[in-house]
FIMIVEX-965610 format. One record per residue (C-alpha): residue in one letter; x negated, z, y negated. Coordinates in pm, 1 decimal. Layout:
 res     east       up    north
   A        X        Z        Y
...
! end
This chain:
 res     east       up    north
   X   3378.5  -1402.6   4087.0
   X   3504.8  -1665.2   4281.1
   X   3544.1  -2048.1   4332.8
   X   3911.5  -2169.1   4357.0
   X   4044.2  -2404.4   4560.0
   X   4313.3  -2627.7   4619.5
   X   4339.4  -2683.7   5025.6
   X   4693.2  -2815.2   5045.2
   X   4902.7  -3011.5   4821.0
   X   5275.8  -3121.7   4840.0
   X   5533.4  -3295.5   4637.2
   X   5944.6  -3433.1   4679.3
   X   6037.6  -3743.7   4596.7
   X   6073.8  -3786.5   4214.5
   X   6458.3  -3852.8   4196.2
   X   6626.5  -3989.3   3924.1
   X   6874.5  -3738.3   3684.7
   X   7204.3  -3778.6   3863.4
   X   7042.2  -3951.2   4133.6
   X   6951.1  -3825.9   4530.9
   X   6864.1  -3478.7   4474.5
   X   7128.8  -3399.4   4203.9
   X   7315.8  -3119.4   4396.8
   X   6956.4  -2913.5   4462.9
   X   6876.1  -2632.8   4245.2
   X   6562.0  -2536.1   4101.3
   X   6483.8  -2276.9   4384.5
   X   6611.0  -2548.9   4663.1
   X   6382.2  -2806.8   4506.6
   X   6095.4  -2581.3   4514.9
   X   6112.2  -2376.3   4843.5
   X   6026.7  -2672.1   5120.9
   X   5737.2  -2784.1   4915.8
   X   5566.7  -2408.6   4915.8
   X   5644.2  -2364.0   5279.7
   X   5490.8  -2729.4   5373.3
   X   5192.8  -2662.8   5156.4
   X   5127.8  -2305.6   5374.1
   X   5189.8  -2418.0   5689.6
   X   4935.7  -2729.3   5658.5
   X   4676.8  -2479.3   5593.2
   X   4778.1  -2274.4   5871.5
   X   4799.6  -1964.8   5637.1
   X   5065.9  -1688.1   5698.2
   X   5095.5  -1564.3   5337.8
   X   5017.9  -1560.0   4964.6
   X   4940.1  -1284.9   4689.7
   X   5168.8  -1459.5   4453.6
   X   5367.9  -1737.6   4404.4
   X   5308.9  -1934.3   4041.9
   X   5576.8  -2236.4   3932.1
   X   5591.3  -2423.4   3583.1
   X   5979.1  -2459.9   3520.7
   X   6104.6  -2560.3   3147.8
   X   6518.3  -2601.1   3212.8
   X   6581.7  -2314.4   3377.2
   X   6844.8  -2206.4   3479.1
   X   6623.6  -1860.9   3406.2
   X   6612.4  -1610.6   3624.7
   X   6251.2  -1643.9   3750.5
   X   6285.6  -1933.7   3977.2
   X   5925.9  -1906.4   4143.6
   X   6060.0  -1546.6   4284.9
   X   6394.7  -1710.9   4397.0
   X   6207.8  -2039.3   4581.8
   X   5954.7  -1770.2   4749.7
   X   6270.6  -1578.1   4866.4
   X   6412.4  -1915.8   4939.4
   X   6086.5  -2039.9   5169.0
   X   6084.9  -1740.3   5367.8
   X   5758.0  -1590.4   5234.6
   X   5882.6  -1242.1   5267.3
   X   6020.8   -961.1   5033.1
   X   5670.6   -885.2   4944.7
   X   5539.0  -1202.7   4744.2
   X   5642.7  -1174.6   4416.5
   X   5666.5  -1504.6   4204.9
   X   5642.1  -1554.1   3808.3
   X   5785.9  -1898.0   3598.1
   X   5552.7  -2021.8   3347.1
   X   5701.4  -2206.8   3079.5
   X   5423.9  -2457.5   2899.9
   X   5661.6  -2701.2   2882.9
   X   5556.4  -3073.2   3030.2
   X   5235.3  -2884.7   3094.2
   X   5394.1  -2604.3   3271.9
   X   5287.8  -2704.3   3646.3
   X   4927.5  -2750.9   3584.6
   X   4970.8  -2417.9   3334.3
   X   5081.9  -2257.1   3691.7
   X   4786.5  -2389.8   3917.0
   X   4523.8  -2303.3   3598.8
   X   4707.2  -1948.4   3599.6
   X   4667.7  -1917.6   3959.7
   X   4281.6  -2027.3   3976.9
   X   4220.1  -1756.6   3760.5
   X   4361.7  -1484.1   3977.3
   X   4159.5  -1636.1   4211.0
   X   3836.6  -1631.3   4050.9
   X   3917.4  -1271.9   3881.4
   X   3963.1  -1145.5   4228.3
   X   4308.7  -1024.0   4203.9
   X   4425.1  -1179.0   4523.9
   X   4267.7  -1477.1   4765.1
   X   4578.3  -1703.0   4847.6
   X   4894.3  -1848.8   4578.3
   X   5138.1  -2133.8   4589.5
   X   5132.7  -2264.5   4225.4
   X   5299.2  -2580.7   4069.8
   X   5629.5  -2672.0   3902.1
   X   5981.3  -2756.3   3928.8
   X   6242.4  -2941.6   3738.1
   X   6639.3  -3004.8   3809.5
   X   6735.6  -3241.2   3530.2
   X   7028.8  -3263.6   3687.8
   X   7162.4  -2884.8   3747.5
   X   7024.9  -2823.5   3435.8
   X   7266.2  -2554.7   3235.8
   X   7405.2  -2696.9   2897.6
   X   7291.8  -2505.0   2621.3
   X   7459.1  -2408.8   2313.0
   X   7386.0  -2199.7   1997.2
   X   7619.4  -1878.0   1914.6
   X   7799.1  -2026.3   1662.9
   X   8162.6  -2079.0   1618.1
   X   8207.6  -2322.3   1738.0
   X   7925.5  -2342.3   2010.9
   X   7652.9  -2558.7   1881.7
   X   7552.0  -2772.7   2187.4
   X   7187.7  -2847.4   2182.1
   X   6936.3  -3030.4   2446.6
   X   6594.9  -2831.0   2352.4
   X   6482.5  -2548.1   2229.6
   X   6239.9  -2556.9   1894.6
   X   5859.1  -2671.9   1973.5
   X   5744.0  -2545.3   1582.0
   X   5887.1  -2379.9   1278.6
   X   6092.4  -2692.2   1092.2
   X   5745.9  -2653.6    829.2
   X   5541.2  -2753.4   1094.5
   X   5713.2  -3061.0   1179.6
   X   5945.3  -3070.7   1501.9
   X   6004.7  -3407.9   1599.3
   X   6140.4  -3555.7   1905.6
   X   5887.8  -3655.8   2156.6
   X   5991.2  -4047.0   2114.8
   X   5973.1  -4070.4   1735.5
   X   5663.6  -3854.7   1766.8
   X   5510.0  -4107.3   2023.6
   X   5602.4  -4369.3   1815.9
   X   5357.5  -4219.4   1527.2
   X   5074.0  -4153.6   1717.7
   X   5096.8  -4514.2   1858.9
   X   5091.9  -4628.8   1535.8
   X   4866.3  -4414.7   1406.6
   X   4629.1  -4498.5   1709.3
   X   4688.7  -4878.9   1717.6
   X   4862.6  -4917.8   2008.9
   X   5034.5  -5261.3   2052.3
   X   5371.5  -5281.8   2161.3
   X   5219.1  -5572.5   2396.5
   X   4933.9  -5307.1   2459.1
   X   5211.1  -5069.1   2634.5
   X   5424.9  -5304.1   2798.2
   X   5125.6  -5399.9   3012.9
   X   5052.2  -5029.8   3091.1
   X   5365.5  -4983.3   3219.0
   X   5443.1  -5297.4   3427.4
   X   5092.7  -5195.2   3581.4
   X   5243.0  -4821.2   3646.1
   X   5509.9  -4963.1   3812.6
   X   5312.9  -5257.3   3988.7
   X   5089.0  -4975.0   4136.5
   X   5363.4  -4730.0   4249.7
   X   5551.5  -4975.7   4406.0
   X   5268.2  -5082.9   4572.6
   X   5144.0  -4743.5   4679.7
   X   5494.6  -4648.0   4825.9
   X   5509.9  -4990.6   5008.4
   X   5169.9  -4924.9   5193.3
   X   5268.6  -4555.4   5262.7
   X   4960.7  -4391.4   5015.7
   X   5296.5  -4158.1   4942.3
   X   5394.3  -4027.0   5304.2
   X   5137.0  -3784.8   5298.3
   X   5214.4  -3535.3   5053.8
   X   5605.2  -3641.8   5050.7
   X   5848.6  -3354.1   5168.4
   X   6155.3  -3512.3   5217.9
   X   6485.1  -3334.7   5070.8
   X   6883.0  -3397.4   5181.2
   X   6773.5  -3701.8   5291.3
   X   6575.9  -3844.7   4975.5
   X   6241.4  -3982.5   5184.3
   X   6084.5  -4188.6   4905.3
   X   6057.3  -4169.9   4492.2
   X   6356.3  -4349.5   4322.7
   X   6232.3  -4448.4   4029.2
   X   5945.8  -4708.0   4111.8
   X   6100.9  -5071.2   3974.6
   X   5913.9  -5427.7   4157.1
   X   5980.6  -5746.0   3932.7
   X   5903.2  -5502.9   3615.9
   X   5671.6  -5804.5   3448.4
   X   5511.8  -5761.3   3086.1
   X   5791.8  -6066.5   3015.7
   X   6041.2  -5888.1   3107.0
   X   5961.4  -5554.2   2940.4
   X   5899.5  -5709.7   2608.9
   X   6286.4  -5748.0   2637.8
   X   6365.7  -5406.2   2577.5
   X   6481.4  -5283.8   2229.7
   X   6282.7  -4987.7   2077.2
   X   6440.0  -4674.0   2195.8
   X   6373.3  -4392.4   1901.0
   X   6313.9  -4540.3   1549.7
   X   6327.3  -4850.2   1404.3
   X   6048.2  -5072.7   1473.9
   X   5900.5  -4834.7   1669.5
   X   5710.2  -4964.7   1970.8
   X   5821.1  -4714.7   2249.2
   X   6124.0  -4824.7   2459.2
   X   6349.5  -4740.3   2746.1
   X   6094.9  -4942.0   3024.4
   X   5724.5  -4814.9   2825.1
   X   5865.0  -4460.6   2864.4
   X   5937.2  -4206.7   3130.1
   X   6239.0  -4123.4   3280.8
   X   6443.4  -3754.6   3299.7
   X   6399.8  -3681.0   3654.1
   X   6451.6  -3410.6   3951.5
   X   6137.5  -3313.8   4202.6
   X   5905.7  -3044.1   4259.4
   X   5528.6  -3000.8   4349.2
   X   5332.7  -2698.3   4499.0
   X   4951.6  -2711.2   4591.8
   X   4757.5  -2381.2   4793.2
   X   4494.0  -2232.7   4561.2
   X   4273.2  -2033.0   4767.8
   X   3914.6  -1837.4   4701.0
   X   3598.9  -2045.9   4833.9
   X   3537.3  -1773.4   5088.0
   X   3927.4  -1838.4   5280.4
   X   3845.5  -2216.2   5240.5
   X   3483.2  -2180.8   5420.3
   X   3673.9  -1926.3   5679.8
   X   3924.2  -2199.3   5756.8
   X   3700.6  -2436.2   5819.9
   X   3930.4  -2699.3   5563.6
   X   3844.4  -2935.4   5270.4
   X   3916.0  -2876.9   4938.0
   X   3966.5  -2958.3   4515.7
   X   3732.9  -2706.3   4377.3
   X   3844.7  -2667.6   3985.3
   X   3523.8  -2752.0   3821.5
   X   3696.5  -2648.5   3460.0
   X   4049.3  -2615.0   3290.5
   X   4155.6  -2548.2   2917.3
   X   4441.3  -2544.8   2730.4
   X   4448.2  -2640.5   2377.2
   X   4629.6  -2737.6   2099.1
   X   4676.6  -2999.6   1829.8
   X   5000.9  -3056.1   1551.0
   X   5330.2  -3008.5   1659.0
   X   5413.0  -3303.7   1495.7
   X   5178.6  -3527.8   1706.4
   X   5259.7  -3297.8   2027.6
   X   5141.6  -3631.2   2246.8
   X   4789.6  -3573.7   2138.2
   X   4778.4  -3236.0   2286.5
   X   4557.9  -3328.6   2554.3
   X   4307.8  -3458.4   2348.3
   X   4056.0  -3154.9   2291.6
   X   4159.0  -2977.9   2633.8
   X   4006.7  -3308.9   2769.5
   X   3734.9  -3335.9   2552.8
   X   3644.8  -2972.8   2644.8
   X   3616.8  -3026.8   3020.3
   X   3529.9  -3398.9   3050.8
   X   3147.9  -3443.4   3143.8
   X   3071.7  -3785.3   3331.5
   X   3380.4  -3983.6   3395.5
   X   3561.9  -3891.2   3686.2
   X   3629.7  -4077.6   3999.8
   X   4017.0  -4037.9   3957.3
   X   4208.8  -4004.4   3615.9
   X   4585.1  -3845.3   3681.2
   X   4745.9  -3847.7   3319.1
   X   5130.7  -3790.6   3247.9
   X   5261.8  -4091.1   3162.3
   X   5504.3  -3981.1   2934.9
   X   5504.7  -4275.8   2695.8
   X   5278.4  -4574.8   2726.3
   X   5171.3  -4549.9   2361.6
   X   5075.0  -4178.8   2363.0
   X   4904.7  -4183.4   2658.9
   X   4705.4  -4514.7   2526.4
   X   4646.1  -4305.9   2239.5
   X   4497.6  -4015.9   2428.9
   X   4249.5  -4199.7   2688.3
   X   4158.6  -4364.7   2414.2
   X   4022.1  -4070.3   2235.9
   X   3825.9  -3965.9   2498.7
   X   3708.6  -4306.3   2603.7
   X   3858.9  -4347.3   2948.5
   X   3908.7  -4676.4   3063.9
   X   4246.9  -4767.3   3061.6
   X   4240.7  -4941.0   3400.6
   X   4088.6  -4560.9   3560.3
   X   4432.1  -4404.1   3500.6
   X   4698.0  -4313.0   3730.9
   X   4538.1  -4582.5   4015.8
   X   4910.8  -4543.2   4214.0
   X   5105.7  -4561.8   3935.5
   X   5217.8  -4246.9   3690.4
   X   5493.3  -4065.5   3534.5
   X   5689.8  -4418.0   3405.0
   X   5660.7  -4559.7   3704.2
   X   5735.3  -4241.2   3943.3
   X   5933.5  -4023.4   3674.1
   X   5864.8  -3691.6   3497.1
   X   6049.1  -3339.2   3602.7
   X   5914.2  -3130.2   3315.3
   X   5770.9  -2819.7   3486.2
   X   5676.7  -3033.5   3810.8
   X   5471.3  -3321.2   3636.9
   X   5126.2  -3125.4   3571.2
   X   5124.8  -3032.6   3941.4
   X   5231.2  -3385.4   4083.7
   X   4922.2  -3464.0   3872.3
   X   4726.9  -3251.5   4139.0
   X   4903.5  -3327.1   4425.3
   X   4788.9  -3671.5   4365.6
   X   4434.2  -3639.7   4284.9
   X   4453.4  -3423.8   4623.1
   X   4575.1  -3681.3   4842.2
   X   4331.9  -3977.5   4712.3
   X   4011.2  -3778.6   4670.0
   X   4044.7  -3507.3   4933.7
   X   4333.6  -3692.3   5197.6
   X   4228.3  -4032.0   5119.6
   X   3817.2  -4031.6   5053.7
   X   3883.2  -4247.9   4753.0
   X   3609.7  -4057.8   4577.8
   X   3477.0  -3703.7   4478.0
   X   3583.0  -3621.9   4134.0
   X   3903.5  -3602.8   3912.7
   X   4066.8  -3540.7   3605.4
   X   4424.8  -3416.8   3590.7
   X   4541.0  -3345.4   3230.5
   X   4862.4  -3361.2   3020.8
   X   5023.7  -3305.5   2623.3
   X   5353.2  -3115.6   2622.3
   X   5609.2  -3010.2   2350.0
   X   5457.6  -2823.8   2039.3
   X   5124.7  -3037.2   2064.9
   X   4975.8  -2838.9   2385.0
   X   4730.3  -3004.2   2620.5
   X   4645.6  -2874.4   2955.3
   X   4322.3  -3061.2   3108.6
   X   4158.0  -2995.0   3481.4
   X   3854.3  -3092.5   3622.9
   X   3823.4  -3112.8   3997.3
   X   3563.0  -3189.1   4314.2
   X   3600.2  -3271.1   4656.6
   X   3458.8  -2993.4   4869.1
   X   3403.0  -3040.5   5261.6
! end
């Protein structure tokens, strides 16, 4: 058995649905983030190629963006579909391989184009149009992620004032981070697109308290508390310890990883016991999905993470959320402050995703 570990990490710009990168594909989205990510280790190839999509189009879009990078006929390519969790699902997939000794170099991470997206419609006549596929049986309980954040806000005791704060910080911090270049790093630009689109300045607690609730009536998530529907991908190189030590590189050696599960019908808690499960001291660096302000409240605070520890350049309602991509922008992230940066030596990336799935990582700087 052996160690994996992350030695390069990459990301796009988050665009906006409809916004900078609307005309890229899934496989044009991911194929210059898996060829920066090998070439600034200086490696020539990979066993495999992992990537987290949940839209589609289908197709297995990891083997496409592989074809797409130029990695050669030979490197396969699979598409994990965990839903919001899918990306880190993809690097935790590939770590394995690593450590079972199937192969000593993959590309993992995500990919999402909101905005080539294919509609989708049931086979009936006429065509049903719908915008997800089921996340439980309808006995289970298979709400949409806002009304379901609004429960387990409620449920948790989450002030509406509570997550306005959290997200004029998100945004405070992004905008703040992308200002002072913390970004450039691990940004691959695309068609032009250079920086993340979503990032708002002036977003003030006074002004987000303006917002009307955005999913049920007196609910407490809105429009400016929640994340956005957004284009990007993210690829990081998972490598054994022994390639790492030959190259002479730093590294994020995954410490631990699980996946668990709670009810579909509170799907935002998802990431509850996978956190619990690999959470020892508290980390250096939290990197949490920010999908709603609320649910992730509601999930630090089960774990008792200090609320001020997570997402320290702003998160997913600040910077956006491509489904499949978002788990592995969690990574790229933790790579470029601990390992890029020296902002510290441990981290936590984890995430809840659709059926009440949580994906949690724990990582440490290796030099």
């Amino acid at each position: 058995m052996t160690e994996p570990v992350v030695i390069a990490a990459r990301r796009t710009p988050i665009g906006r649905d409809g916004g900078g990168l609307r005309e890229y594909t899934v496989d044009e989205l991911a194929a210059p983030v898996l060829r920066a990510a090998l070439d600034d280790a200086g490696v020539d190839t990979v066993d495999d190629v992992v990537l987290g999509n949940v839209f589609g189009p289908g197709g297995n879009p990891a083997r496409v963006a592989a074809l797409r990078a130029g990695l050669g006929v030979g490197v396969p390519g699979v598409t994990v579909d965990r839903q919001c969790a899918s990306g880190l699902a993809a690097i935790a997939q590939a770590a394995a391989a690593v450590r079972a000794g199937e192969g000593e170099a993959y590309l993992a991470g995500g990919v999402e184009s909101a905005s080539t997206a294919p509609q989708r419609a049931w086979r009936t006549d006429p065509p049903t149009p719908y915008s997800r596929a089921p996340f439980a049986p309808p006995e289970f309980g298979d709400p949409d992620m806002g009304p379901a954040a609004d429960l387990v806000a409620a449920e948790a005791g989450i002030s509406r004032e509570r997550q306005d704060a959290f997200a004029a910080r998100s945004h405070a911090r992004a905008v703040a981070a992308r200002s002072e270049g913390r970004f450039n790093r691990e940004l691959v630009p695309v068609g032009g697109i250079a920086a993340d689109e979503r990032p708002r300045s002036g977003f003030t607690v006074e002004r987000l308290a303006r917002f009307r609730p955005a999913f049920t009536d007196g609910g407490t998530a809105t429009a400016a508390n929640s994340c956005g529907v957004n284009d990007g991908a993210a690829a990081v190189l998972v490598v054994s310890e022994r390639l790492r030590a030959r190259l002479g590189v730093p590294g994020l050696r995954l410490v631990a990883s699980a996946t668990r599960a709670c009810d579909p019908a509170r799907l935002g808690l998802g990431a509850v016991p996978a956190m619990r499960d690999v959470l020892g001291s508290v980390p250096d660096v939290v990197e949490f999905n920010e999908a709603f302000a609320g649910q992730t409240l509601a999930c630090i605070d089960a774990v008792g993470i200090d609320e001020p520890a997570v997402s320290p350049d702003g998160g997913a309602i600040a910077l956006g959320h491509p489904w499949g991509a978002s788990g592995a922008v969690l990574v790229v992230r933790l790579f470029s402050r601990l390992v890029c940066q020296g902002m510290g030596s441990t981290g936590l990336a984890a995430l809840s995703a659709g059926g009440g799935v949580g994906v949690a990582t724990m990582w440490t700087v290796v030099r």
